[in-house]
C-alpha positions, 0 to 999 in steps of 0.5 A, a space after each residue: 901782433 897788437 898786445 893789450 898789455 905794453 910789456 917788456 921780455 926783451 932778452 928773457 928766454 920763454 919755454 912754452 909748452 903745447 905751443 902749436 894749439 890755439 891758445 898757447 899759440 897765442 900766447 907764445 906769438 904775444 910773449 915774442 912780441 913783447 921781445 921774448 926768445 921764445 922756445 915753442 915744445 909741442 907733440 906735434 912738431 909740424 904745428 909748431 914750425 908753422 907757429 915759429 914761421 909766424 914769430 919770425 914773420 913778425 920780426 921774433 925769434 922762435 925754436 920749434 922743439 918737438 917734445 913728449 913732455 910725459 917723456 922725462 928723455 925727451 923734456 931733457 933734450 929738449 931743455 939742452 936745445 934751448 939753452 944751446 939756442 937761446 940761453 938759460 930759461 926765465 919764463 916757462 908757460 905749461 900750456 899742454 893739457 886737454 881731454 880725451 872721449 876715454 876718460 869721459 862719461 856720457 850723462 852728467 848724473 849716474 843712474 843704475 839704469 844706463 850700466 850696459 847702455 851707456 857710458 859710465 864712470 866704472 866704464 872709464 879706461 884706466 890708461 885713459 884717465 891717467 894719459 888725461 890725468 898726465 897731459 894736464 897735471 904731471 906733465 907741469 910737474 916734469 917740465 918744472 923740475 927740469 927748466 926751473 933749475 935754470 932759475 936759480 940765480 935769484 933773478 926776475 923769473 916766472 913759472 905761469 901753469 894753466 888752470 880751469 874753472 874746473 879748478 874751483 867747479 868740476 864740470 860734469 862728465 869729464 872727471 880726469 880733466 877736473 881732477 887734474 885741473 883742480 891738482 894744478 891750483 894745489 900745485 902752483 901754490 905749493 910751488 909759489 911756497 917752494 920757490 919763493 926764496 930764490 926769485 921764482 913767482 909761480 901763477 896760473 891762469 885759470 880760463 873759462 869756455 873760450 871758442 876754439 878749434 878743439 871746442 867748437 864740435 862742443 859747443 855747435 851742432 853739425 852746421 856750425 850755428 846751432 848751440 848745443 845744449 851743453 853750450 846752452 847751459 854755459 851761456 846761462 851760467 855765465 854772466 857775461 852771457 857769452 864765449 871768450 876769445 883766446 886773445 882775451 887772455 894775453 892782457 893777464 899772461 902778460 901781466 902776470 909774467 911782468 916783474 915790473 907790474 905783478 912783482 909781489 904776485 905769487 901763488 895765485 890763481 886768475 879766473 878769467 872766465 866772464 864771471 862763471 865762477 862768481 856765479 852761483 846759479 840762483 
C-alpha cells in the first residue's frame, strides 16, 4: 500500500476497532504498512479475516478479533488475545460508529402536520437511539478504559477516536449520530487532560462526507449516477465542491499518530472535510 505520510510504527501494536468497514479498513492496512501490529476488533468477524488477508498479503502482520465493543466480557477478552499475540497496546484507533434508520427522522424541520404521517423526532425509538448513542460515543469509552491500561508506562502512545463535522454542525435528520459525535470532541479533550501526564496523547479526526459503500444509497438515486437532493445541498455547502475518498484520511491518522511529527498534539480535533466546516453558507 502507497502511504502519503512516510511514518514508522515498526514494533508498536495498534488495536483498531470497526476494522472490517471501509474506512477503518483503510486505516488499519496503512498503519500495518507503516510496520504496526495491528489487531483488526469488528462485530463482523468474516469482514475482518478478509481485511487481515489482505495485511498479510501485503508482507503485514494482522489479528482479526470478533469483538462487541458495547460488551465490557467480550472487549476483556479480546484486550487478552491481543496482548497474547501481540503485546502490550500503543496505539488504539476507535473507528466503530454509524447510524441507524431507528433513530432518524424523515424532515429536516418539525411541523404539526407530519404527527401520524411521517416520522418524527417523538417517533424515535428509544433502543434505537441509544444503540446509536453507544456504537458512536460509549462504546470509545469501553475500549479506553480497557486498552489504555497497557499505556501506562510513559512512553510514546496515541489514542486517536473518530469524530464528524456533526461534531461542530449537528446535520438534520439524525439526532443520535450528532449527539454522539459532538460527545466524542468533549471526550477526547477530557481524555487529552486526563492522560497527559503519563505519555498518552489523545486526538480524533473528525471527517467530512466521504463516499463509501454505506453512504452511496444517500448520496445517489437507484442508478448509482444521479445525486440526491440531500447530496445536492452537501455539494454546495462544501467549498471544495466535491466528496472525499477514504484515502484522504491516512496523511492526518498517521500524522496524528507520529510521535516524531505531532509530539506535542494533544487534545485536537482535525476537520478534514473540504472546507464544510469553514463554510457559513452566505
Amino acid at each position: 500500500m502507497e502511504l502519503p505520510y512516510k511514518a514508522d510504527f515498526t514494533g508498536r501494536v495498534a488495536v483498531v476497532t470497526g476494522a472490517g468497514g471501509v474506512l477503518c479498513s483503510c486505516m488499519s492496512r496503512a498503519l500495518a504498512s507503516a510496520g504496526a501490529k495491528v489487531a483488526l476488533l469488528d462485530i463482523n468477524e468474516d469482514a475482518v479475516k478478509k481485511v487481515a488477508e489482505e495485511i498479510r498479503a501485503e508482507g503485514g502482520e494482522a489479528l482479526p478479533v470478533r469483538c462487541n465493543i458495547l460488551d465490557r466480557d467480550e472487549v476483556r477478552k479480546a484486550h487478552e488475545l491481543v496482548l497474547k499475540t501481540f503485546g502490550r497496546t500503543n496505539i488504539l484507533l476507535n473507528g466503530a460508529g454509524g447510524n441507524n434508520p431507528k433513530a432518524t427522522v424523515d424532515s429536516e424541520v418539525f411541523e404539526a402536520s407530519q404527527l401520524g404521517k411521517e416520522k418524527t423526532f417523538f417517533d424515535i425509538d428509544e433502543a434505537g437511539f441509544r444503540f446509536v448513542f453507544d456504537i458512536n460515543f460509549t462504546g470509545e469509552f469501553m475500549m479506553v478504559r480497557e486498552f489504555a491500561q497497557d499505556m501506562l508506562d510513559g512512553g510514546n502512545n496515541s489514542i486517536l477516536n473518530i469524530a464528524s463535522v456533526n461534531t461542530y454542525l449537528p446535520l438534520t435528520k439524525i439526532p443520535a449520530y450528532a449527539a454522539a459525535k459532538a460527545s466524542v470532541y468533549n471526550f477526547t479533550q477530557w481524555l487529552a487532560m486526563y492522560f497527559s501526564k503519563v505519555g498518552i496523547r489523545v486526538n480524533a479526526i473528525a471527517p467530512g462526507f466521504l463516499l463509501t459503500n454505506q453512504t452511496k444509497p444517500l448520496f445517489y438515486q437507484a442508478d448509482g449516477v444521479t445525486p440526491t437532493p440531500r447530496l445536492r445541498k452537501i455539494i454546495a455547502g462544501t467549498p471544495m465542491q466535491r466528496l472525499g475518498e477514504p484515502e484522504e484520511l491516512l496523511g492526518s491518522v498517521l500524522f496524528l499518530l507520529d510521535e516524531k511529527a505531532s509530539g506535542f498534539i494533544t487534545g485536537a480535533i482535525l476537520p478534514i472535510d473540504g472546507g464544510y466546516t469553514a463554510y457559513s453558507g452566505v
